[in-house]
ROMIVEX-207788 format. One line per 8 residues: their letters; for each residue x, y, z of N, C-alpha, C. Coordinates in nm, 2 decimals. Last residue first. Layout:
BEGIN
a> X/Y/Z/X/Y/Z/X/Y/Z | ...
REM end
This chain:
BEGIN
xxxxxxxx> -2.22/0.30/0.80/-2.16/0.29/0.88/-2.27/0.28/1.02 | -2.11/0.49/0.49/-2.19/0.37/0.54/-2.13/0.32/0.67 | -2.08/0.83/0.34/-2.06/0.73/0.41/-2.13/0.62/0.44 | -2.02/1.10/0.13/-2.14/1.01/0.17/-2.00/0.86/0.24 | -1.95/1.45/0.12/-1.90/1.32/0.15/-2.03/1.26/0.20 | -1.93/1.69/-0.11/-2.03/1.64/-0.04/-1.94/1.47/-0.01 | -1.87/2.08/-0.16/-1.81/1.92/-0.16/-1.93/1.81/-0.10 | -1.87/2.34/-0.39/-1.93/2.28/-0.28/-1.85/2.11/-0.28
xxxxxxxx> -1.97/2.65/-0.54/-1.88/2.58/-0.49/-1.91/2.47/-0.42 | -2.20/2.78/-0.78/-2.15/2.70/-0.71/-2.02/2.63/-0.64 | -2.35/3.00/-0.95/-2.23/2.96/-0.98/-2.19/2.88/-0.84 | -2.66/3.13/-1.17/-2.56/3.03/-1.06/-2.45/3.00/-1.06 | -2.79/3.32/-1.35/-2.61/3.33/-1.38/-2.59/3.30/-1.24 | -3.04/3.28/-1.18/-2.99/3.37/-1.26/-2.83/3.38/-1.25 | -3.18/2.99/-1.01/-3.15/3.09/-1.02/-3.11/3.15/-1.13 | -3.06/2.67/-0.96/-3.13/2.75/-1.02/-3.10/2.89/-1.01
xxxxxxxx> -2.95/2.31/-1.03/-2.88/2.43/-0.98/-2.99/2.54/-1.09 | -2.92/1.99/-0.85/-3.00/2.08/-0.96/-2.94/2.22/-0.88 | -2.69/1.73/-0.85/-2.73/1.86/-0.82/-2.84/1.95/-0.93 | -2.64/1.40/-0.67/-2.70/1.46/-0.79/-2.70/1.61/-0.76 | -2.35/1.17/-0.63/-2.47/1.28/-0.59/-2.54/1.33/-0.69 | -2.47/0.79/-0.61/-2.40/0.90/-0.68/-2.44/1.06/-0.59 | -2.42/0.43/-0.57/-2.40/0.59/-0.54/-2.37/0.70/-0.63 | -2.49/0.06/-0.54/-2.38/0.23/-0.64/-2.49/0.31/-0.62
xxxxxxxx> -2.60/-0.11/-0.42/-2.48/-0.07/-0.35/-2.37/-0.01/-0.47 | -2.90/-0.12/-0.23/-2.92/-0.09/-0.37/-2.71/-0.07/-0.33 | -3.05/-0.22/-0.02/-2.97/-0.31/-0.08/-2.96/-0.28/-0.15 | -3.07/-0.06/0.26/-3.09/-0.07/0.19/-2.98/-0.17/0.10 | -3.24/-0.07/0.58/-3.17/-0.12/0.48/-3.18/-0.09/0.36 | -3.08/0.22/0.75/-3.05/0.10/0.65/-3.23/-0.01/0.67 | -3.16/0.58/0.79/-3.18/0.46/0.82/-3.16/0.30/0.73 | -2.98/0.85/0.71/-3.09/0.75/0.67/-3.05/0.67/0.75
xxxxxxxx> -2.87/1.15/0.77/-2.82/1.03/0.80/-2.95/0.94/0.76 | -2.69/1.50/0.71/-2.80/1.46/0.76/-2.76/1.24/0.72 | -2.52/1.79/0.78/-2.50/1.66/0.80/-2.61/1.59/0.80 | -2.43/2.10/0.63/-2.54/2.02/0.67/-2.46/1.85/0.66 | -2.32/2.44/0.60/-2.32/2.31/0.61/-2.38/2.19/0.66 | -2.25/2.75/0.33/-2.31/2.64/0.49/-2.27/2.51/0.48 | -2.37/3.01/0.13/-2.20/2.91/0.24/-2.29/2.84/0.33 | -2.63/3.01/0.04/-2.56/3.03/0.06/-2.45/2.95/0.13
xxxxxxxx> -2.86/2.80/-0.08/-2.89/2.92/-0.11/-2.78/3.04/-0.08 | -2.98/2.49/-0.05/-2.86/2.57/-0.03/-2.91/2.74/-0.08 | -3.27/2.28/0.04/-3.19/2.43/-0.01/-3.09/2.45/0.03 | -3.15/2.01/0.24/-3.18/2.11/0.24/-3.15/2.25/0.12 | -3.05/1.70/0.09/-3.04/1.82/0.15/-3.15/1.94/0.15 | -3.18/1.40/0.07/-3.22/1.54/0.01/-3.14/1.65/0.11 | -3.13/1.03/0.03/-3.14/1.16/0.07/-3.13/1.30/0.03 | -3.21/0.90/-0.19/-3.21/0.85/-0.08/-3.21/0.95/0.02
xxxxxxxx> -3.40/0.88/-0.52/-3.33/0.94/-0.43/-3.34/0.90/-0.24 | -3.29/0.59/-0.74/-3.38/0.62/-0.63/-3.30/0.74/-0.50 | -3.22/0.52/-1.04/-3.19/0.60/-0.95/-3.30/0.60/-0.81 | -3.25/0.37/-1.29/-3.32/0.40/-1.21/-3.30/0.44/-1.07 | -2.92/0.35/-1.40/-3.09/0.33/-1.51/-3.17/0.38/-1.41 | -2.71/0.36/-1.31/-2.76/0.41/-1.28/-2.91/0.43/-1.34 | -2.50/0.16/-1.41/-2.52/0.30/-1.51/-2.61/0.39/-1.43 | -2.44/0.01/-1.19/-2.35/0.14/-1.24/-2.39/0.22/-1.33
xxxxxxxx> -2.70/-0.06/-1.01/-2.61/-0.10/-1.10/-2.53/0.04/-1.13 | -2.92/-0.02/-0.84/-2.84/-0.14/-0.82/-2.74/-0.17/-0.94 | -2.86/0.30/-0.67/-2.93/0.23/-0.71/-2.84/0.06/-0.77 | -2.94/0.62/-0.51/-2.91/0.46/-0.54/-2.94/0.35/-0.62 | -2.80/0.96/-0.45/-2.93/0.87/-0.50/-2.83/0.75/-0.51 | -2.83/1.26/-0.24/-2.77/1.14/-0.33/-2.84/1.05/-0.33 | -2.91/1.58/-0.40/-2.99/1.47/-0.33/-2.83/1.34/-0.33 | -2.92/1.92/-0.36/-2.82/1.84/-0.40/-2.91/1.69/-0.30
xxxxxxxx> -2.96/2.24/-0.49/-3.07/2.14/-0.43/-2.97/1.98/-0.43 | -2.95/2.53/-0.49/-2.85/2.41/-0.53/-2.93/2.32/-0.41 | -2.96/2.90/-0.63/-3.03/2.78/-0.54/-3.00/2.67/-0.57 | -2.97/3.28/-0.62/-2.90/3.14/-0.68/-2.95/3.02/-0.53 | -3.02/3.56/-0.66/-3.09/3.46/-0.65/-3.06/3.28/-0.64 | -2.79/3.60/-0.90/-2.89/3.64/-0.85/-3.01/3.54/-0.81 | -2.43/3.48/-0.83/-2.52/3.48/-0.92/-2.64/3.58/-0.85 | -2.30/3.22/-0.61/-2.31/3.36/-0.68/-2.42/3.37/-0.77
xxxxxxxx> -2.17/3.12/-0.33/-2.31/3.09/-0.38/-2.31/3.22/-0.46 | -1.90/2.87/-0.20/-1.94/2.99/-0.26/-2.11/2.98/-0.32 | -1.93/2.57/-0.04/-1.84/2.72/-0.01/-1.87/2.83/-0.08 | -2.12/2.42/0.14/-2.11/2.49/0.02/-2.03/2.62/0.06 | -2.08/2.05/0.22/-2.03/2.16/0.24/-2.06/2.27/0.10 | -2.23/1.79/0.36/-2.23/1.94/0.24/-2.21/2.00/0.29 | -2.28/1.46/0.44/-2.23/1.57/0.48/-2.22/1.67/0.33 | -2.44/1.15/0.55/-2.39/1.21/0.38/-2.34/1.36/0.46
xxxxxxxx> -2.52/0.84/0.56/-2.44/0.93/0.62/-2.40/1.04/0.52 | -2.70/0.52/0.61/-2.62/0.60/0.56/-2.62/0.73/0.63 | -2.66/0.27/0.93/-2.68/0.40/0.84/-2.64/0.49/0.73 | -2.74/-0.05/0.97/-2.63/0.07/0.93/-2.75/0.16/0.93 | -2.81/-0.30/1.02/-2.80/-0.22/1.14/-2.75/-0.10/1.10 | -2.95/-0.36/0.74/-3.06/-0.31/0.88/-3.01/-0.23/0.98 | -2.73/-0.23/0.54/-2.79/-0.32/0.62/-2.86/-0.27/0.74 | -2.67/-0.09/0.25/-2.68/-0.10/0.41/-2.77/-0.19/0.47
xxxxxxxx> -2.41/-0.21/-0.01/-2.53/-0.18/0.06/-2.52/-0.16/0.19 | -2.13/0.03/-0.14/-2.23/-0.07/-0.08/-2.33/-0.07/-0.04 | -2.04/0.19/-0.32/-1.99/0.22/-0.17/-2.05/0.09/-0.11 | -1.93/0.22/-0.64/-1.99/0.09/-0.55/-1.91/0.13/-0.41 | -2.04/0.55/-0.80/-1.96/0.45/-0.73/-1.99/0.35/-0.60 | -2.05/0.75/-1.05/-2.11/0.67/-0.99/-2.04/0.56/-0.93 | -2.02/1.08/-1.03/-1.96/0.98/-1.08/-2.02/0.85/-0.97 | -2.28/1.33/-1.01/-2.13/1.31/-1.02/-2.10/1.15/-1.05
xxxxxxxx> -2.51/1.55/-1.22/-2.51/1.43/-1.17/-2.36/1.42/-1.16 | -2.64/1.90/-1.30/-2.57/1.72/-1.37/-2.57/1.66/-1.26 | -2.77/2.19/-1.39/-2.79/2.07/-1.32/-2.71/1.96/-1.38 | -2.47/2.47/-1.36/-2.59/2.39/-1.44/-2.59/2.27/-1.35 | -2.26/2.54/-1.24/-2.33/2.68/-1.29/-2.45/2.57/-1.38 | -1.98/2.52/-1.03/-2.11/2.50/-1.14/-2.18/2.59/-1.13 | -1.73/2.58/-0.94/-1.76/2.69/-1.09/-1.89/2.58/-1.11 | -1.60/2.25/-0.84/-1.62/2.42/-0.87/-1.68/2.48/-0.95
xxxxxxxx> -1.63/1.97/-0.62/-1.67/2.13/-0.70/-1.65/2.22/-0.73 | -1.66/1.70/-0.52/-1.57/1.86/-0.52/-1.59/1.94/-0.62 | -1.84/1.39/-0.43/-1.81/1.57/-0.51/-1.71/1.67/-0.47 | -1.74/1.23/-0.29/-1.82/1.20/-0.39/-1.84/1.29/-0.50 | -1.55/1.10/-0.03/-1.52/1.25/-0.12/-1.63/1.19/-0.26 | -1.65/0.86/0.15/-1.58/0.88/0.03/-1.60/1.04/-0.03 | -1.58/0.82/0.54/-1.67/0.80/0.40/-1.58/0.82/0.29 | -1.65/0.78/0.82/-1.49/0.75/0.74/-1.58/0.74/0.61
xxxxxxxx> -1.77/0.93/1.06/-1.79/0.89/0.98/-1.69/0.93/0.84 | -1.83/0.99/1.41/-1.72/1.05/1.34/-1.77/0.94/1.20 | -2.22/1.03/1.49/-2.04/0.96/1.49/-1.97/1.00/1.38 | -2.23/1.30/1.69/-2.31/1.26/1.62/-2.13/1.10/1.59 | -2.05/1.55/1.74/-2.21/1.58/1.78/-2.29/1.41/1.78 | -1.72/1.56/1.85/-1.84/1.50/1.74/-1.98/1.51/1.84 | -1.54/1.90/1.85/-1.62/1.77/1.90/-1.68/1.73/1.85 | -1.27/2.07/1.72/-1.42/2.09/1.73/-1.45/1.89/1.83
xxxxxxxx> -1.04/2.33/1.73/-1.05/2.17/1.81/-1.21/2.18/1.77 | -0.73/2.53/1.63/-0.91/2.53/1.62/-0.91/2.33/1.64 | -0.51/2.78/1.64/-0.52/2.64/1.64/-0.65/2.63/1.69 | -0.26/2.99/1.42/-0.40/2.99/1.49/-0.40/2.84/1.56 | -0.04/3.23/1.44/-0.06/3.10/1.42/-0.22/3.12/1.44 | 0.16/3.52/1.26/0.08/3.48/1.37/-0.03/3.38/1.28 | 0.52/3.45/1.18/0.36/3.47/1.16/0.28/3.41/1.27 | 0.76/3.63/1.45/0.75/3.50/1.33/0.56/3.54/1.30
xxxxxxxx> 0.81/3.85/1.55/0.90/3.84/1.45/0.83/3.72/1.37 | 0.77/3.73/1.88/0.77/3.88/1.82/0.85/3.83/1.69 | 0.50/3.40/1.82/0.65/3.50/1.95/0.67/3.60/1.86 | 0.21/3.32/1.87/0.32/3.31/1.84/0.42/3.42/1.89 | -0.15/3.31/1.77/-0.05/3.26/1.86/0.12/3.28/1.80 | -0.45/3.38/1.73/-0.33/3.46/1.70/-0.26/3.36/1.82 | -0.72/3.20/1.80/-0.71/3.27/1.67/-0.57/3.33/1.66 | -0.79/2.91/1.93/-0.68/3.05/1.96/-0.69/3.09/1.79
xxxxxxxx> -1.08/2.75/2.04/-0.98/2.82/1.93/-0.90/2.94/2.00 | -1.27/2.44/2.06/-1.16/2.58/2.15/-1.13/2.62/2.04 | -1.51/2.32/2.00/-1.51/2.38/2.15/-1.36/2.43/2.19 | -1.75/2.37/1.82/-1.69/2.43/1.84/-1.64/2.42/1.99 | -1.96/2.02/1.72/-1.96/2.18/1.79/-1.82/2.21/1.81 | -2.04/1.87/1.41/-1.95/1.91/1.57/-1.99/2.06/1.61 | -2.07/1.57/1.26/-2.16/1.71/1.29/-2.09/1.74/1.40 | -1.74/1.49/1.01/-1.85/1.47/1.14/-1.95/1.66/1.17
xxxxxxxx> -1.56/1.31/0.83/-1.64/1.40/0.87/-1.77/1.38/0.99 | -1.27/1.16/0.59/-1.37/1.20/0.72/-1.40/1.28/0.75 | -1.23/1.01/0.29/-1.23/1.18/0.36/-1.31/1.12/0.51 | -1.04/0.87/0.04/-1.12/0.85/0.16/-1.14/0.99/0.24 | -1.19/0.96/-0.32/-1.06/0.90/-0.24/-1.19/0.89/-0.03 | -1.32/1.05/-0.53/-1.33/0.90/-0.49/-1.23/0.88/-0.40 | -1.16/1.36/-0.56/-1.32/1.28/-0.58/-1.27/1.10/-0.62 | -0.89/1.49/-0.38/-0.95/1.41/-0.51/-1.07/1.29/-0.50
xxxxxxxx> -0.77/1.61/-0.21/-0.92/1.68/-0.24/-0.95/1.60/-0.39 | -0.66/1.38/0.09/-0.63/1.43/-0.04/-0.76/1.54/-0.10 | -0.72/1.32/0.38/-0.55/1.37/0.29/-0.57/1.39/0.17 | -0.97/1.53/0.48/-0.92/1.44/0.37/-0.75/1.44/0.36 | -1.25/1.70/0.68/-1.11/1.65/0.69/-1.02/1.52/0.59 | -1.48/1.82/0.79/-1.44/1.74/0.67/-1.30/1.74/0.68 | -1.74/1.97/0.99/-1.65/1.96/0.94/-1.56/1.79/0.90 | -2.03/2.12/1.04/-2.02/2.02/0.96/-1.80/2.00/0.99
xxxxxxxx> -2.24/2.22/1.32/-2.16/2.24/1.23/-2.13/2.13/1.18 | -2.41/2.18/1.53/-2.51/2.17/1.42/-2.36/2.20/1.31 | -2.31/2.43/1.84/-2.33/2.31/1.75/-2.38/2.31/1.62 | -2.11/2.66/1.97/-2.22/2.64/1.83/-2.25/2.47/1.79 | -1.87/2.73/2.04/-1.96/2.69/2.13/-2.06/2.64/2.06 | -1.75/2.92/1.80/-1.76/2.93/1.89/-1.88/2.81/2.02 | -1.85/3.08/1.55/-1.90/2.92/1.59/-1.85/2.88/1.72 | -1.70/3.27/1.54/-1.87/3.27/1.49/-1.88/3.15/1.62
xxxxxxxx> -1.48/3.19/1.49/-1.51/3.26/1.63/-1.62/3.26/1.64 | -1.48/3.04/1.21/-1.42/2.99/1.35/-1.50/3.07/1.50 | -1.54/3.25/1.07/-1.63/3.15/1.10/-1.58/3.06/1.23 | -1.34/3.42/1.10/-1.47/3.48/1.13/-1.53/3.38/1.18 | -1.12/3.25/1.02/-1.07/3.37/1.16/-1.23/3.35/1.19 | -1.08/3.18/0.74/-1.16/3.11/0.86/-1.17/3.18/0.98 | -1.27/3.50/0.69/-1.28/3.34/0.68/-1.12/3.27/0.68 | -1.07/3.80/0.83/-1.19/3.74/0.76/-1.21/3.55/0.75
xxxxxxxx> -0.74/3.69/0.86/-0.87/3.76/0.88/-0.96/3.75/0.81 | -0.57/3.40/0.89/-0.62/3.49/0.85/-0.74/3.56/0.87 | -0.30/3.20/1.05/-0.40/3.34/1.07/-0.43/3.42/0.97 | -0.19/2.89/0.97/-0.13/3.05/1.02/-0.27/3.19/0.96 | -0.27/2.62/1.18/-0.16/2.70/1.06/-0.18/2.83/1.11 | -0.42/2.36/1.28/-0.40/2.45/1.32/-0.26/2.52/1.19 | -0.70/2.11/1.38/-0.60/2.18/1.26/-0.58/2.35/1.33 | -0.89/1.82/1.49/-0.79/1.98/1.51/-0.72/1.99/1.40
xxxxxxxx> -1.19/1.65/1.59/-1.08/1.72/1.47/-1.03/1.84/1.53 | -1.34/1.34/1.78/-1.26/1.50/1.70/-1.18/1.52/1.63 | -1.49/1.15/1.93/-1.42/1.18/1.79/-1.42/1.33/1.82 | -1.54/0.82/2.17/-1.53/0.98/2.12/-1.47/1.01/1.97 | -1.78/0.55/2.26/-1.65/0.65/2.16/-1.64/0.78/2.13 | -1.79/0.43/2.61/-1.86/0.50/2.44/-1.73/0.53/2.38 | -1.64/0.15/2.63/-1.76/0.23/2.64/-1.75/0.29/2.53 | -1.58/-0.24/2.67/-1.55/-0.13/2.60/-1.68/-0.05/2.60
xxxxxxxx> -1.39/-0.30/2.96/-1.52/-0.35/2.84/-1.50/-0.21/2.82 | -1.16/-0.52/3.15/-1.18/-0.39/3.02/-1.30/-0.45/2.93 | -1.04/-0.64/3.37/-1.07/-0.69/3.25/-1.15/-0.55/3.25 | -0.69/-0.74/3.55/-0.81/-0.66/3.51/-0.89/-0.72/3.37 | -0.67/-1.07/3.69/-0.61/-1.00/3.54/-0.74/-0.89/3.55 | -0.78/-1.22/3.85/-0.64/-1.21/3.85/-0.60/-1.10/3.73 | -1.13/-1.20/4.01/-1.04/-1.17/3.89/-0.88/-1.19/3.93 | -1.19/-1.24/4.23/-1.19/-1.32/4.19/-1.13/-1.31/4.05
xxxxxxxx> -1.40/-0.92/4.21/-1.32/-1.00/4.34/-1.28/-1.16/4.27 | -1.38/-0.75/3.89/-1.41/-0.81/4.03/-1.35/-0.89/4.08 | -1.32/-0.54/3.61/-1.27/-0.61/3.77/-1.35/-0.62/3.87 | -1.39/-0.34/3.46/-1.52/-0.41/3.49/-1.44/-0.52/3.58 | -1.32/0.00/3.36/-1.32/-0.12/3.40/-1.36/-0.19/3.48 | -1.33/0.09/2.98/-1.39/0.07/3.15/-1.35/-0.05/3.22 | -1.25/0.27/2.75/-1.17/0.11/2.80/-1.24/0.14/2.99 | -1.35/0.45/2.49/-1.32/0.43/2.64/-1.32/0.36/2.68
xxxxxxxx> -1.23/0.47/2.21/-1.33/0.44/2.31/-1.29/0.39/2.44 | -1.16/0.74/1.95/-1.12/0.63/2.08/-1.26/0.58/2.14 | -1.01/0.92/1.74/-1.10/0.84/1.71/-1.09/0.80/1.87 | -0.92/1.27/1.58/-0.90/1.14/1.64/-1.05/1.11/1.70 | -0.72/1.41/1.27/-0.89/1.34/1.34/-0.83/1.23/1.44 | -0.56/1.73/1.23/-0.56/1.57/1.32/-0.70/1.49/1.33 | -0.34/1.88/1.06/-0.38/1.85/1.07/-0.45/1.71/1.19 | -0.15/2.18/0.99/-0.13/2.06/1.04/-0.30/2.01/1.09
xxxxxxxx> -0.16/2.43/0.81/-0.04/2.29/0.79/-0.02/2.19/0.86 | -0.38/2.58/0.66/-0.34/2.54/0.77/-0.23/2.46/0.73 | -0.46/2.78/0.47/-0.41/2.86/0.59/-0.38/2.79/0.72 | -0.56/2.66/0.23/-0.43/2.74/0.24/-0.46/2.82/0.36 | -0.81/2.47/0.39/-0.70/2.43/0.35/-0.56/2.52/0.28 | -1.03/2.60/0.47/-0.93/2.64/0.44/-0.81/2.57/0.48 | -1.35/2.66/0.32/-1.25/2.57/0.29/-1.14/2.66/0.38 | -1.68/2.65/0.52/-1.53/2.78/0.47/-1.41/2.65/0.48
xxxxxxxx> -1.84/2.51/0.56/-1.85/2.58/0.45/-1.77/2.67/0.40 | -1.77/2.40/0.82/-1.94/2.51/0.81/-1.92/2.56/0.69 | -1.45/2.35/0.71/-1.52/2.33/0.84/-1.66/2.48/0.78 | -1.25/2.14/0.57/-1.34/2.21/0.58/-1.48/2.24/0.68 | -0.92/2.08/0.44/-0.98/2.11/0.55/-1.12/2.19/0.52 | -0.74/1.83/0.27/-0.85/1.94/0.25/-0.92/1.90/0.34 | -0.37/1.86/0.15/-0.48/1.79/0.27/-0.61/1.87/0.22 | -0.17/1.77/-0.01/-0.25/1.87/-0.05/-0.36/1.86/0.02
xxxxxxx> 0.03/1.67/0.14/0.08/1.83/0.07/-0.07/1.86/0.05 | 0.13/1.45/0.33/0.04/1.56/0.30/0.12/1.65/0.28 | 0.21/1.15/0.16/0.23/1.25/0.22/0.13/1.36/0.17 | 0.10/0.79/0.19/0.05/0.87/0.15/0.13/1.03/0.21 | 0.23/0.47/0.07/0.22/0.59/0.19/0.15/0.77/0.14 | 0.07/0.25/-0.12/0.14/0.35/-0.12/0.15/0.41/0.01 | 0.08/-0.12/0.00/0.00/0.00/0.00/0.09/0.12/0.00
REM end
């Protein structure tokens, strides 16, 4: 298996990419090891509790986005953030719904750039999905690339995250569903889940219930308004 170096990581948190203003990145994962020792035991013994998740990234200070959305958010739940070693559509990306719970926006000594460093919490479970979309510059309705994520099973859920970084044009409106179905051309699509209107920057985490047995994916976007222009990424997950 190749090793993978980061150069070109992609950070995104509530719809503000900013992957050029960080250089270090972290998702962590754990579950809490309890312990369930009794009288008669010789050997502790360990059951396993809940799981935590979070993300930190920290680089160097800019004003305006991310500086704003960061402080915005602040304490905030309902946020989206995405975290990938790479920004290429089919590869692996993580993401979760979090709340905001520390940031130093300016850190550093007299003479060198001032740093930042941002921690959020999972709302919901951390979710190892696939990069399905990245986007730029749309400006018309199409469909992205169809791919065997699998089926769900009774006990799963699917998992989908959007991020929309830019919204131009007059009036402009991005309706993004992913759909399933049981073969790769996609002959009959069945929409599985719907985001919400987009209408501006944001981000939304939303999750279905399994089963389903259909196991290729796609996203779909309808794009309205007057001279639309779109930015946006969407990770879908099973899990």
């Amino acid at each position: 298996m190749a090793k993978v170096v980061l150069t070109d990581a992609l950070l995104a948190f509530d719809g503000v990419k900013f992957s050029d203003t960080a250089n270090e990145v972290a998702v962590d994962y754990a579950a809490e090891s309890l312990d369930g020792t009794v009288f008669g035991n010789d050997t502790r013994v360990r059951c396993g509790g809940l799981f935590t998740a979070a993300m930190s990234a920290s680089g160097f200070f800019q004003a305006e986005d991310p500086d704003k959305a960061f402080f915005q958010s602040m304490g905030a739940a309902g946020k989206v953030m995405t975290a990938a070693a790479t920004a290429t559509e089919g590869d692996i990306a993580y993401t979760l719904a979090a709340i905001m719970g520390s940031y130093q926006p300016i850190d550093n000594e007299v003479g060198e750039l001032a740093g930042f460093s941002m921690s959020v919490g999972a709302t919901d479970k951390l979710i190892r999905g696939t990069l399905m979309a990245n986007k730029e510059t749309i400006t018309s309705t199409s469909s992205g690339t169809a791919r065997q994520l699998g089926a769900v099973t009774s006990a799963q859920k699917l998992y989908a995250a959007l991020h929309v970084f830019s919204a131009g044009g007059t009036s402009p409106t991005l309706d993004i569903e992913i759909e399933s179905d049981d073969g790769s051309g996609m002959a009959s699509p069945v929409s599985r889940i719907s985001f919400d209107q987009a209408t501006a920057v944001g981000s939304q985490f939303k999750s279905l219930a399994g089963a389903i047995t259909d196991d290729w994916w796609r996203v779909k976007w309808t794009v309205g308004g007057t001279s639309p222009d779109f930015d946006f990424l969407v990770v879908v997950g099973i899990l």
